[in-house]
C-alpha positions as CSV (number, residue, x, y, z in Angstrom):
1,X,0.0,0.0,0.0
2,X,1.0,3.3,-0.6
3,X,0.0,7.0,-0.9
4,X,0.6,8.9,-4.2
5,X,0.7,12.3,-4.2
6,X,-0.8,13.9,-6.9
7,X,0.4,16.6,-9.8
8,X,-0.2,19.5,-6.9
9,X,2.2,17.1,-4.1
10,X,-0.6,16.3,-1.8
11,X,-0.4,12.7,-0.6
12,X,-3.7,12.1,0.7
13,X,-5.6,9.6,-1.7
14,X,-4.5,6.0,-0.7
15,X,-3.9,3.6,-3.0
16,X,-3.2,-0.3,-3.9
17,X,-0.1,-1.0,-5.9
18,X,1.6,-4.2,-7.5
19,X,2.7,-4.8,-11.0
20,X,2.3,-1.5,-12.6
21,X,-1.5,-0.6,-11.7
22,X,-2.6,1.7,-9.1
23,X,-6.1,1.1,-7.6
24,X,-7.5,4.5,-6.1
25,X,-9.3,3.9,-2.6
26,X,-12.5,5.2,-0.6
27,X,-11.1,7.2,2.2
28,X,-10.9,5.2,5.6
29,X,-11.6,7.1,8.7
30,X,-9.5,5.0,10.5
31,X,-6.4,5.7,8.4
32,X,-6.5,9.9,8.2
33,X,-4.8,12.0,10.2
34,X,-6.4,15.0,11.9
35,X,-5.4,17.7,8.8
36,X,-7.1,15.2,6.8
37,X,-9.9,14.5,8.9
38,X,-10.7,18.0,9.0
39,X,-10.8,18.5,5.0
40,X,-12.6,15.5,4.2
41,X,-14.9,14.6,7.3
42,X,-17.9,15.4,5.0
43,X,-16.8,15.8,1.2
44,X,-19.4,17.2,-0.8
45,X,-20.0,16.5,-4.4
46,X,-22.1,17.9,-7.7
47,X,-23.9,15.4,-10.3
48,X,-25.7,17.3,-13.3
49,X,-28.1,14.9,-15.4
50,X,-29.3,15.3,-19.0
51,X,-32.4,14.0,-20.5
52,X,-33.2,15.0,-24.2
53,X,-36.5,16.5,-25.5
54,X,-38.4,17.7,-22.3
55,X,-40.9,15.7,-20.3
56,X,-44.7,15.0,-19.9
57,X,-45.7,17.6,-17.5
58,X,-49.0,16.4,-16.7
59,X,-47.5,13.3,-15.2
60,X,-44.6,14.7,-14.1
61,X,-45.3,17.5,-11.7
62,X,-47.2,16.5,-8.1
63,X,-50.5,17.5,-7.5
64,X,-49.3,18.9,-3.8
65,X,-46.5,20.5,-2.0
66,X,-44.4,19.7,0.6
67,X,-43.2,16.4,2.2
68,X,-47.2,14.4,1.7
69,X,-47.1,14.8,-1.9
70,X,-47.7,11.5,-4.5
71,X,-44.9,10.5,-6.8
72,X,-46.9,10.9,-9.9
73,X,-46.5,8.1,-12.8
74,X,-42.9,9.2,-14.3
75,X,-41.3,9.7,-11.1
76,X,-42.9,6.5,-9.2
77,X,-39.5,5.2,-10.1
78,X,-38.1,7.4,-7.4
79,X,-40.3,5.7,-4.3
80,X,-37.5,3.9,-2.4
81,X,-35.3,7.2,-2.6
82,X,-38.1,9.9,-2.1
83,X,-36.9,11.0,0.9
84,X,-33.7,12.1,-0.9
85,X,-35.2,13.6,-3.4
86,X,-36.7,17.3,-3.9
87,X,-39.2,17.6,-7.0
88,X,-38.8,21.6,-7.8
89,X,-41.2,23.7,-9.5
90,X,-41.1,27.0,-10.9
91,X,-37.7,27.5,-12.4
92,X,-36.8,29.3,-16.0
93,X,-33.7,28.7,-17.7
94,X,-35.2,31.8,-20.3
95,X,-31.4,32.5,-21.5
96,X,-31.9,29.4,-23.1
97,X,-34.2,30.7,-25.3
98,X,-33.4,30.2,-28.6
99,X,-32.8,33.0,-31.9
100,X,-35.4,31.8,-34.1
101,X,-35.6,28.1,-34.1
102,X,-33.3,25.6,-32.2
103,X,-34.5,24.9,-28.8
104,X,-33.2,21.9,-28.6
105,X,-29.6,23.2,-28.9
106,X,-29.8,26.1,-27.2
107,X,-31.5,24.7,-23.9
108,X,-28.2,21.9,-24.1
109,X,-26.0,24.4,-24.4
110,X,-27.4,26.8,-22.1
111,X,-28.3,23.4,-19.7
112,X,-25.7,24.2,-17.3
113,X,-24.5,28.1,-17.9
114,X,-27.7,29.6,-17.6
115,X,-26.1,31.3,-20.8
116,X,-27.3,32.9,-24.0
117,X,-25.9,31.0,-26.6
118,X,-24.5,32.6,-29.6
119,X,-26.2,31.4,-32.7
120,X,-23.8,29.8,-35.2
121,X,-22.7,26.5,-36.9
122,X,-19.6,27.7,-37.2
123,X,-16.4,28.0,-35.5
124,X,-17.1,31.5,-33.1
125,X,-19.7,29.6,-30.8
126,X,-20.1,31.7,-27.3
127,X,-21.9,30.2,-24.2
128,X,-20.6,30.6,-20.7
129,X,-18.9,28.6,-18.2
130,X,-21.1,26.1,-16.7
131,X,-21.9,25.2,-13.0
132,X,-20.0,22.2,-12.9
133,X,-17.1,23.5,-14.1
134,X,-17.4,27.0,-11.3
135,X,-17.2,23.6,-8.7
136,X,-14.7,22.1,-10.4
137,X,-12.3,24.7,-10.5
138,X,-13.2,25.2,-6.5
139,X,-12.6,21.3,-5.5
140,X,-9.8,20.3,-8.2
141,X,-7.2,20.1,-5.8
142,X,-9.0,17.7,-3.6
143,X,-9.4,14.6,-6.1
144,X,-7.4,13.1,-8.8
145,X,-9.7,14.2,-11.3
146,X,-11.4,17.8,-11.5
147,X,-14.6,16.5,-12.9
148,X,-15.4,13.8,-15.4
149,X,-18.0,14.8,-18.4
150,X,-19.8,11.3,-19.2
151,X,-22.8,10.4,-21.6
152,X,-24.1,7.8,-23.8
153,X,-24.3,9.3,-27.3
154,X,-21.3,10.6,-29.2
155,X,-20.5,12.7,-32.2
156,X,-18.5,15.6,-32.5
157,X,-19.1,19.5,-31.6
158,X,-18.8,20.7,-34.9
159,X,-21.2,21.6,-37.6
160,X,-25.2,22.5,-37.5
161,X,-26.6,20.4,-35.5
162,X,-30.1,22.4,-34.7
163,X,-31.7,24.9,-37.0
164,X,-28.0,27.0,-37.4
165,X,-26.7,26.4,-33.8
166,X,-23.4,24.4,-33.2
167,X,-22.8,20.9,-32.6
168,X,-21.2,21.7,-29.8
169,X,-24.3,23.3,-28.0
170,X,-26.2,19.9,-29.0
171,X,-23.6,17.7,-27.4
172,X,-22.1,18.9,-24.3
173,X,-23.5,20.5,-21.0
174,X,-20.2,21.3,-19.7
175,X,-18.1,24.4,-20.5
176,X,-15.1,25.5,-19.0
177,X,-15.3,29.3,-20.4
178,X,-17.6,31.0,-22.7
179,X,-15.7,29.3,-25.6
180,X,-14.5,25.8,-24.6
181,X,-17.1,23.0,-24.6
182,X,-15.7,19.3,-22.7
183,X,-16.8,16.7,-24.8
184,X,-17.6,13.5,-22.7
185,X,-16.5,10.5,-22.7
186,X,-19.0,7.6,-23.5
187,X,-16.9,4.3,-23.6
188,X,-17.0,2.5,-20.1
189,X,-14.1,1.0,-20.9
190,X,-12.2,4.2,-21.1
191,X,-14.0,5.9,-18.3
192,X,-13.0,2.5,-16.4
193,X,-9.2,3.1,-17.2
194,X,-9.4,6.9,-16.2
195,X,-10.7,5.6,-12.9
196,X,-8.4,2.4,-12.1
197,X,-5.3,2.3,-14.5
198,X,-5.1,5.6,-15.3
199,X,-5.9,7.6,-18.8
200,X,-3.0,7.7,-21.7
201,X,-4.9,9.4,-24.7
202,X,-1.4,8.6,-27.2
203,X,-1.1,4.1,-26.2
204,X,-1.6,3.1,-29.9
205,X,-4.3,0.2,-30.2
206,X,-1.3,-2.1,-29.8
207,X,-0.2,-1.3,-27.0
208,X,-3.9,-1.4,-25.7
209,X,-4.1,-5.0,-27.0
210,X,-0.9,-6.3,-25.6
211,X,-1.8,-4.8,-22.3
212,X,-5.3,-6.8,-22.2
213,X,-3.7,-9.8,-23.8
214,X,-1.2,-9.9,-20.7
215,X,-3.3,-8.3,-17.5
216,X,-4.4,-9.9,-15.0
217,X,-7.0,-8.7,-13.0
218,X,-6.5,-5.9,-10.9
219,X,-7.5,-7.3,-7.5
220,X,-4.8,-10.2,-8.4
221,X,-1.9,-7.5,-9.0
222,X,-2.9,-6.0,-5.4
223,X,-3.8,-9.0,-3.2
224,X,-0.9,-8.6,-1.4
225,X,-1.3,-4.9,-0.2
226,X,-5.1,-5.7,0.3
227,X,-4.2,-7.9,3.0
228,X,-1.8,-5.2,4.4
229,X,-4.3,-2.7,4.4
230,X,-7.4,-4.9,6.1
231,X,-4.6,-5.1,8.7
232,X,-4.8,-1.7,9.3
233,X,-8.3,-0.8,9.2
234,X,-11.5,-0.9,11.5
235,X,-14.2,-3.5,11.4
236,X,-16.3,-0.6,9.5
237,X,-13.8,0.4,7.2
238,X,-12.9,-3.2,6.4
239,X,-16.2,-3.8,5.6
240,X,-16.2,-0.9,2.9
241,X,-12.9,-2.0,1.2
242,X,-14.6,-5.5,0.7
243,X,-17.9,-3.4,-0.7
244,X,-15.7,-1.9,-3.0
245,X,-13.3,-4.4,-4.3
246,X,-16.4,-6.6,-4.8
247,X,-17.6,-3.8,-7.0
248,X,-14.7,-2.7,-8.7
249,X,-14.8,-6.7,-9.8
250,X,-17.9,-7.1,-11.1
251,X,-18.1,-3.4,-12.9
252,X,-14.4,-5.2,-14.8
253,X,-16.4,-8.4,-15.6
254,X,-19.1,-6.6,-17.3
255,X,-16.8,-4.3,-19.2
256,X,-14.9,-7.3,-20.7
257,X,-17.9,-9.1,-21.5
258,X,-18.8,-6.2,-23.6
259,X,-15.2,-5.9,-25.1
260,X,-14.9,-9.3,-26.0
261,X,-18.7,-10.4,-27.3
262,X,-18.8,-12.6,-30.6
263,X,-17.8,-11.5,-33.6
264,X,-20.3,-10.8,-36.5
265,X,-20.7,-10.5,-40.8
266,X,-21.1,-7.0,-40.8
267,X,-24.9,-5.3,-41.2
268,X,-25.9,-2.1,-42.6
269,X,-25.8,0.5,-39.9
270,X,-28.3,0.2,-37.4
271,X,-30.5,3.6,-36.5
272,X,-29.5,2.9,-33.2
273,X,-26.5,0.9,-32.1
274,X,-25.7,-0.6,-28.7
275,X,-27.9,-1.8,-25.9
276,X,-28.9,1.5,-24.1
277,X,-29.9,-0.2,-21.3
278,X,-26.7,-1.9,-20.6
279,X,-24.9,0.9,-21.4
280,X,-26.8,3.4,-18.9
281,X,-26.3,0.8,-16.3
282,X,-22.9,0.5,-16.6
283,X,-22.2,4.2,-16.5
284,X,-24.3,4.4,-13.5
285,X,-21.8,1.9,-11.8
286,X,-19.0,3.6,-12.5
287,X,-20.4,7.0,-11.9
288,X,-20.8,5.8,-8.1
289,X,-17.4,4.4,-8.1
290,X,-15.8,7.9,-9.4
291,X,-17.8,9.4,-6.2
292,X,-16.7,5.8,-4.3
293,X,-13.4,6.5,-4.6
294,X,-13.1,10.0,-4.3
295,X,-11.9,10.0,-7.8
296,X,-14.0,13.1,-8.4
297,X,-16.4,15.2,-6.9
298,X,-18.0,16.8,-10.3
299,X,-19.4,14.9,-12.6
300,X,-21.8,15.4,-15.8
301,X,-24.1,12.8,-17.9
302,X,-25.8,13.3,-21.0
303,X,-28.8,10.5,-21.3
304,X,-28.8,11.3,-24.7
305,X,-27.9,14.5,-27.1
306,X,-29.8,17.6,-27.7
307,X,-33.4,16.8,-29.9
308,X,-32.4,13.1,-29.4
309,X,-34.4,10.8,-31.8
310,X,-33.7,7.4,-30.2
311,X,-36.1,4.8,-31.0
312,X,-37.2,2.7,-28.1
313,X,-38.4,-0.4,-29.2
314,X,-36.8,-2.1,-25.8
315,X,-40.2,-0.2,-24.1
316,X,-42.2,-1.5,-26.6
317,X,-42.5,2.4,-28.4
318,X,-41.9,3.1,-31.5
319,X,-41.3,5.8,-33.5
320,X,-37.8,8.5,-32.6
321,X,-38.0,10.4,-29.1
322,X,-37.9,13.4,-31.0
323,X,-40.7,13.5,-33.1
324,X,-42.9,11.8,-30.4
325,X,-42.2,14.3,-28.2
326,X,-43.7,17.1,-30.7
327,X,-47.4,15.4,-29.5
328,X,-50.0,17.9,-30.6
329,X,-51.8,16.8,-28.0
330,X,-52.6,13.6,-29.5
331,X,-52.9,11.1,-26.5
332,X,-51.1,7.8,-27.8
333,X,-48.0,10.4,-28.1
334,X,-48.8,11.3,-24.4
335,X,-48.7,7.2,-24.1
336,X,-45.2,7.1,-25.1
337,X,-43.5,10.1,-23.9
338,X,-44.9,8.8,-20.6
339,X,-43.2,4.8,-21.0
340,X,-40.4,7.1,-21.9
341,X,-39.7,9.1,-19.6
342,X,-40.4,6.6,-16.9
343,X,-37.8,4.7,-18.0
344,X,-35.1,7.8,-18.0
345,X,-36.7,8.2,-14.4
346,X,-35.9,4.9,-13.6
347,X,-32.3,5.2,-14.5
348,X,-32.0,8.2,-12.4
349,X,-33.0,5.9,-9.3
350,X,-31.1,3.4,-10.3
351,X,-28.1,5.8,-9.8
352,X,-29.1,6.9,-6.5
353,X,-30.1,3.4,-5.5
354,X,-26.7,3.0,-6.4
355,X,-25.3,5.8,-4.4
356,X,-26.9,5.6,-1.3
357,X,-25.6,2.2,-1.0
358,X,-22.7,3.2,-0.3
359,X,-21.5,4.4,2.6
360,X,-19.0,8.0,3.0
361,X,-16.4,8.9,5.0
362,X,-18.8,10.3,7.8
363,X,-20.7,7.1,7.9
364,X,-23.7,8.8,6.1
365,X,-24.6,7.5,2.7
366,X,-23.3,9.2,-0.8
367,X,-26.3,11.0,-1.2
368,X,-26.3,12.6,2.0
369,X,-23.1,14.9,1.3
370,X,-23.8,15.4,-2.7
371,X,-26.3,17.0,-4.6
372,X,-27.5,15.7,-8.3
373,X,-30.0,18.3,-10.7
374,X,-31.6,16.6,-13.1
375,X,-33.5,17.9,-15.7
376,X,-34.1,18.6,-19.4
377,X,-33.2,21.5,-22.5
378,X,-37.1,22.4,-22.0
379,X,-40.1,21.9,-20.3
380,X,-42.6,20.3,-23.0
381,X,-41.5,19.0,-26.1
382,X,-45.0,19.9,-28.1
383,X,-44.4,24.0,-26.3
384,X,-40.8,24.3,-26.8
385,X,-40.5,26.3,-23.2
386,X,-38.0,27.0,-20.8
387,X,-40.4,27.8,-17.4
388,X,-41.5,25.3,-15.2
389,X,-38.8,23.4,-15.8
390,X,-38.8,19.3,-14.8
391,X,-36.3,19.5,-12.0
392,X,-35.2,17.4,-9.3
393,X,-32.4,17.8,-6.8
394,X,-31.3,14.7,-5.1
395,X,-29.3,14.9,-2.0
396,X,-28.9,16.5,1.1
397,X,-26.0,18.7,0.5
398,X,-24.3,17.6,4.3
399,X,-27.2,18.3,5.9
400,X,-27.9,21.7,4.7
401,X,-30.9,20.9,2.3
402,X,-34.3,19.2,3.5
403,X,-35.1,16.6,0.9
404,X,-38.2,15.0,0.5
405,X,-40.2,17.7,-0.8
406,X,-41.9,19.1,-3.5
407,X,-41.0,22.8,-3.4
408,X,-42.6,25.2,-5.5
409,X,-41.1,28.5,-6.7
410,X,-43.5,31.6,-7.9
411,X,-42.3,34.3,-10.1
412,X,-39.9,32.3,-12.7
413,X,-36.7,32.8,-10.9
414,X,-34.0,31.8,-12.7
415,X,-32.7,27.9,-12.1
416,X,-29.2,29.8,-11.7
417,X,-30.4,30.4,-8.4
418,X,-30.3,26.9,-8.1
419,X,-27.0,26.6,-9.2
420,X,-25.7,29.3,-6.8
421,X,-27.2,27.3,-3.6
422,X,-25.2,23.9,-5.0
423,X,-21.8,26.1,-6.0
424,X,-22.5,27.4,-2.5
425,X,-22.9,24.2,-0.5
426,X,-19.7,23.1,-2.2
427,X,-17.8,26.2,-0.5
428,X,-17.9,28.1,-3.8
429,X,-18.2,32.0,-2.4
430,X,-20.4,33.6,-5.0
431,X,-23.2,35.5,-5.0
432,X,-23.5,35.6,-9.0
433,X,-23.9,33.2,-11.9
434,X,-25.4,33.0,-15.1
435,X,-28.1,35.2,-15.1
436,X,-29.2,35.7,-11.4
437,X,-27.9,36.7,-8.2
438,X,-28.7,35.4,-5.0
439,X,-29.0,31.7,-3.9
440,X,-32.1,29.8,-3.2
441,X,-33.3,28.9,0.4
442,X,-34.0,25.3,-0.1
């Protein structure tokens, strides 16, 4: 075992070693000195999450306020993590609005920056800097990596990609200035290796093959420091390094299965390539690992890309997202969008099923200390608005947010405010972002 500082000399982040590979830890209470102790007894952490084309407001949005309110249809998915979870009505994202058409891209681009983005396919695109990236500049010095930009759907940020507005407004949420989009990463197997065996963007593809050819698994290379380390710990800490290492391989297993499935006569392209569901699930796992393992505290996931039009034939629905979601009222399209988005509800709570499983550094559960927004480019995908918007914020921020609740806002205020109350629970001192001034009292 051994600790490793990092590119700014701080030696905090434990590791397992053997053979060349590195395995980043949890934190152990039992292990940290009293510096330590101090700076990560409650780490707190920001999760942004992207679904494409709007919702179903009608059965989205409870009936009630408050704590006695009833999970409507698409967020019944949500029961066994309600009391995590705040359902919040009111906001506007109206920066988002678009120049003429292109919703779709401009609510994606302006998803996180609460930004007017500047209407152009070519190369002078002009947003803002998003929330996640405020936090990530804040907490960067605390974790391996500053934040990790995740998603399902790839594609490049150039070109028109919605009625004269940028690819890259369509296909990322995270900015780190006004004029640099981060495009995300949506291979498991590479967010795997940024995670465990770190991230070299120049190995040629053999070098990549001779190193599967010849690894082991990782656990193997580090049995010998595991037993070390259990050595060393409490009862309660060695019960979370065997939680983890149990996780860390069976999320490997799955990634190789996928890596290594048979080999087929090629087909014309498929409309839509992959199993989604697989693929979400996967990138759920390793989402909570990143948070697991204090690799991060900031990450972003895209469901999906701006105006998505993914068939869903796995939910029996056919027909693209997309168009379905342009429903003139007609009430099979309300049938759809509403299997539809109660599936990209259920993948939410699968996440924080996922999270609050595991247990932080204060003995409270993942959720507890982080806070995750989810939400959409606009409200309705018939409408093409930005008020009202479908938001949730999971998470308890440490104790300084009362979760359970359906909280309604009057007057449109701007979901930067939102954004200002998470920057600020992640000790980011600003009273200004975006468009708005002025946190929210959640």
């Amino acid at each position: 075992m051994f600790s490793r500082p990092n590119r700014r000399g701080m030696g905090r982040r434990l590791f397992l070693g053997g053979a060349g590979v590195a395995l980043g830890l949890p934190l152990f209470e039992s292990l940290l000195g009293g510096q330590a102790k101090a700076q990560d007894a409650q780490p707190r952490r920001i999760l942004a999450y992207y679904i494409p084309c709007g919702i179903h407001m009608p059965a989205w949005r409870p009936s009630t306020e408050g704590t006695s309110y009833t999970l409507p249809p698409i967020l019944a998915p949500l029961a066994n993590v309600k009391s995590k979870v705040n359902v919040i009505s009111g906001l506007a994202n109206f920066p988002a609005r678009p120049d003429g058409p292109g919703d779709h891209a401009s609510g994606t681009g302006a998803f996180l920056t609460v930004a007017h983005p500047y209407k152009t396919a070519g190369a002078d695109i002009q947003n803002g800097i998003s929330m996640d990236q405020v936090a990530a500049n804040h907490l960067k010095d605390l974790t391996r990596i500053p934040s990790m930009q995740l998603g399902i759907d790839g594609g490049n940020g150039v070109g028109d990609c919605d009625s004269g507005y940028s690819c890259a407004y369509a296909r990322n949420i995270s900015w780190s200035s006004a004029t640099q989009p981060l495009p995300k990463v949506t291979s498991p197997g590479v967010v795997f290796d940024q995670l465990f065996q770190g991230f070299d963007p120049q190995t040629t593809a053999e070098e990549k093959a001779r190193r599967l050819a010849y690894r082991k698994n990782i656990l193997d290379y580090v049995q010998d420091d595991t037993k070390t380390l259990q050595s060393k710990l409490g009862s309660a800490d060695r019960v979370k390094l065997d939680q983890y290492l149990t996780a860390v391989h069976d999320l490997q297993g799955q990634i190789d299965k996928l890596a290594t499935g048979p080999s087929c006569d090629p087909i014309d392209k498929p409309a839509d390539p992959g199993d989604i569901v697989a693929h979400a699930t996967i990138m759920n796992e390793l989402m909570t690992l990143a948070f697991q393992c204090d690799a991060t505290r900031v990450i972003t996931f895209m469901l999906a890309n701006a105006g998505s039009n993914r068939s869903y034939e796995f939910l029996g629905v056919s027909g693209g997202h997309h168009e379905i979601s342009h429903h003139q009222s007609i009430q099979a399209n309300f049938d759809r969008l509403l299997t539809i988005d109660t599936w990209e509800g259920q993948m939410f709570a699968e996440l924080l099923a996922r999270l609050d499983a595991v247990t932080d550094i204060d003995c409270n559960t993942l959720p507890d200390n982080s806070l995750a927004f989810f939400s959409s480019e606009i409200t309705d995908g018939n409408a093409h608005n930005h008020d009202d918007m479908p938001i949730l914020l999971a998470g308890r921020g440490g104790g300084d947010i009362t979760s359970g609740r359906h909280v309604v806002f009057p007057g449109d205020p701007s979901v930067a405010k939102l954004f200002l109350t998470m920057l600020q629970n992640v000790g980011v001192a600003t009273e200004d972002f975006g468009d708005a001034s002025g946190a929210l009292t959640i």
